[in-house]
C-alpha positions in Angstrom: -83.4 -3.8 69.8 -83.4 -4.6 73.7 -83.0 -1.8 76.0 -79.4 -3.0 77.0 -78.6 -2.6 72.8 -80.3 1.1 73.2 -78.2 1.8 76.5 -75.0 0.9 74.4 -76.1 3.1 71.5 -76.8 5.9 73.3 -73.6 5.8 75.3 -71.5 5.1 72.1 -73.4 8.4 70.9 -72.6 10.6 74.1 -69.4 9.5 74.3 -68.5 10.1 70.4 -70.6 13.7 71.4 -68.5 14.2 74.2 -65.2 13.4 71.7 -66.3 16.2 69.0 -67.0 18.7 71.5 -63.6 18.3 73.2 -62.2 18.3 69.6 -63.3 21.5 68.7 -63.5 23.4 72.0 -59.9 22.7 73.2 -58.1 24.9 70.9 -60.7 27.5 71.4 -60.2 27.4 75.1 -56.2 27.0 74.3 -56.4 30.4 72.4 -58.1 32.4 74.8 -54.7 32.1 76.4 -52.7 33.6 72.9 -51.9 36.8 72.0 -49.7 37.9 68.8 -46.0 39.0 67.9 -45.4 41.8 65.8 -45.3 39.9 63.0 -49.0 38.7 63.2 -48.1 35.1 64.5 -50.5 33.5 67.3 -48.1 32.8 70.5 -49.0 31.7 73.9 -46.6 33.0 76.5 -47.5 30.6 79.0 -46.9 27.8 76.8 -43.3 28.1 77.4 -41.6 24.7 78.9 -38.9 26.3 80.6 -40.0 26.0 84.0 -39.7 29.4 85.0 -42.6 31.6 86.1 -44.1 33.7 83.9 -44.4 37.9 84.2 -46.7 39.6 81.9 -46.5 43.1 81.7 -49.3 45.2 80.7 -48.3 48.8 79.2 -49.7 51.0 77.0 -47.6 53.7 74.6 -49.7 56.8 75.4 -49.5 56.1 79.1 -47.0 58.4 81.4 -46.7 55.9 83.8 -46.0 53.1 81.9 -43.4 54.5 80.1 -41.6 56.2 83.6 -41.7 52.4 84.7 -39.4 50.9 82.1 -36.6 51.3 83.4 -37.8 49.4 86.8 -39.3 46.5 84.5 -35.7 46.2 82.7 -34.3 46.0 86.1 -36.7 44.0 87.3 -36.8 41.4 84.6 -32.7 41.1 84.7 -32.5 41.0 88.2 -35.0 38.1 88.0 -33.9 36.3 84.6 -33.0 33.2 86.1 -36.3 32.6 87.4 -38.6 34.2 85.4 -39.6 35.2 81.6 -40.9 38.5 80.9 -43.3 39.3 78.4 -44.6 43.3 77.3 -48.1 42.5 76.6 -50.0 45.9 74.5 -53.3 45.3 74.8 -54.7 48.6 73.1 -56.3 47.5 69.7 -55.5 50.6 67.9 -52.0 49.8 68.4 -50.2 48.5 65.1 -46.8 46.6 64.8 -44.7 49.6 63.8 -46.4 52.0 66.9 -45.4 49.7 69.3 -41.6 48.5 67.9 -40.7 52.5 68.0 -42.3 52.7 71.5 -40.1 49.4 72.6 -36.9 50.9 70.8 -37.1 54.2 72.5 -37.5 52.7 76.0 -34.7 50.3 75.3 -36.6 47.5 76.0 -34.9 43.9 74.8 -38.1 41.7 76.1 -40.3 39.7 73.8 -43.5 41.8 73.4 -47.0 40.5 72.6 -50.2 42.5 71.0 -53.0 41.2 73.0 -55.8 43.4 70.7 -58.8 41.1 71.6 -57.9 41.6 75.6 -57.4 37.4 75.7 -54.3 37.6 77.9 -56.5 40.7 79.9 -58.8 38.6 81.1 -56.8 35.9 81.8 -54.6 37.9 83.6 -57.5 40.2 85.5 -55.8 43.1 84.7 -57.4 46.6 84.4 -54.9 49.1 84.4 -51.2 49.9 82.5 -48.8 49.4 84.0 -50.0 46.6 85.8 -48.5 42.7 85.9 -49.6 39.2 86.0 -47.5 36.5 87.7 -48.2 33.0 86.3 -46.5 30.2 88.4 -44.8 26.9 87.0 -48.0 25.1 86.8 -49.2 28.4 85.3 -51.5 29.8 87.8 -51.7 32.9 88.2 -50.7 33.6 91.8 -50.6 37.7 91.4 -52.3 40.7 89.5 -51.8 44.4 89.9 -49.1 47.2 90.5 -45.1 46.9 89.9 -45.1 48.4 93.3 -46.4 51.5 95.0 -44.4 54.0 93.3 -47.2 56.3 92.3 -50.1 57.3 94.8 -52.0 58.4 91.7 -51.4 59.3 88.4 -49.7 62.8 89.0 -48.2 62.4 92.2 -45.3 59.8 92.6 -43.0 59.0 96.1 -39.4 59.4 96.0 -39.0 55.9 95.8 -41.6 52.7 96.1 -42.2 51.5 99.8 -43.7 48.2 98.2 -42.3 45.5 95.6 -45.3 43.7 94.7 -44.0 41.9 91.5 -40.3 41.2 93.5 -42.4 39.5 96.0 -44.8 38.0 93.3 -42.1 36.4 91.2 -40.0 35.2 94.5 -43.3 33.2 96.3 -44.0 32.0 92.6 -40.8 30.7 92.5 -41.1 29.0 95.8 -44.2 27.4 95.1 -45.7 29.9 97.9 -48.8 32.2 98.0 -48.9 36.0 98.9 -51.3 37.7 101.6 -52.2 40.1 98.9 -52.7 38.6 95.1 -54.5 41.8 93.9 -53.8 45.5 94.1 -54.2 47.9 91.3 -52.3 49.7 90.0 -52.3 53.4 88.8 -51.8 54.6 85.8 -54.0 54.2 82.7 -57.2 51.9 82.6 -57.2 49.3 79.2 -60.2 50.4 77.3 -63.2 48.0 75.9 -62.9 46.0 79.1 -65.7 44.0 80.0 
């Protein structure tokens, strides 16, 4: 064999290599980006075709301030239905099915909700704290991470009403295709636990 004959070969075998990897790595990398429904079944909110930017929000059932928000999300996520799809996203892994459907009913929530138990869409979305959100444009970027708005100072003292609408502003530059000054600021309430 010449050494033109070995240089084929051993870019045949890179490029099969290369072929394999891809083939097995892909939907790895794909799920990272997954969390589950309450029925068990792998679903990748971003996935979504529809166009429309994509809210995630982060709560947890035993946090105060997550649960004095809902009524802003529902708001929120009506207000904003034309542009965007909103997702509840529980990321705490002791969390089952049933905890989290009684925790939806009694805050009247009627959004699709997503266990995230192995904190994929947490790191995607760099989020630390409940309730915080994650704004995902069309081409599913994320363009903004943190607090609803600036509601609560800390976790026992609250304003009268928020001075700031960080996810309003979030889902309006998303819409436009524009950035924001500020595309982090955490939130208060309750951090997620088992963070890395």
């Amino acid at each position: 064999m010449d050494a033109k004959d070995s240089m084929r070969w051993e870019f045949r075998f890179r490029a099969i290599f290369v072929l394999i990897l891809l083939a097995v790595c892909l939907p790895c990398a794909r799920g990272q980006q997954s969390a589950m429904d309450l029925d068990g079944h792998a679903l990748d909110p971003l996935a979504t075709g529809s166009g429309k930017v994509v809210v995630l929000v982060f709560l947890r059932r035993d946090c105060p301030v997550s649960g004095r928000y809902a009524p802003a999300v529902q708001q929120i996520s009506k207000r904003f239905a034309d542009r965007a799809n909103f997702w509840l996203i529980y990321p705490d892994k002791s969390d089952t099915a049933q905890d989290i459907r009684k925790s939806v009913e009694e805050y009247r929530y009627h959004l699709p909700v997503l266990r995230d138990p192995q904190h994929a869409l947490v790191k995607l979305s760099h989020v630390q704290i409940t309730p915080e959100v994650a704004v995902f444009n069309r081409d599913r970027h994320l363009v903004y991470d943190g607090r609803i708005d600036d509601w609560y100072i800390d976790s026992g003292w609250a304003r009268s009403a928020p001075t700031t609408h960080e996810l309003e502003d979030a889902i309006r530059a998303a819409s436009a295709g524009e950035s924001m000054a500020r595309n982090e600021v955490r939130g208060v309430g309750c951090y997620i636990s088992d963070l890395e």
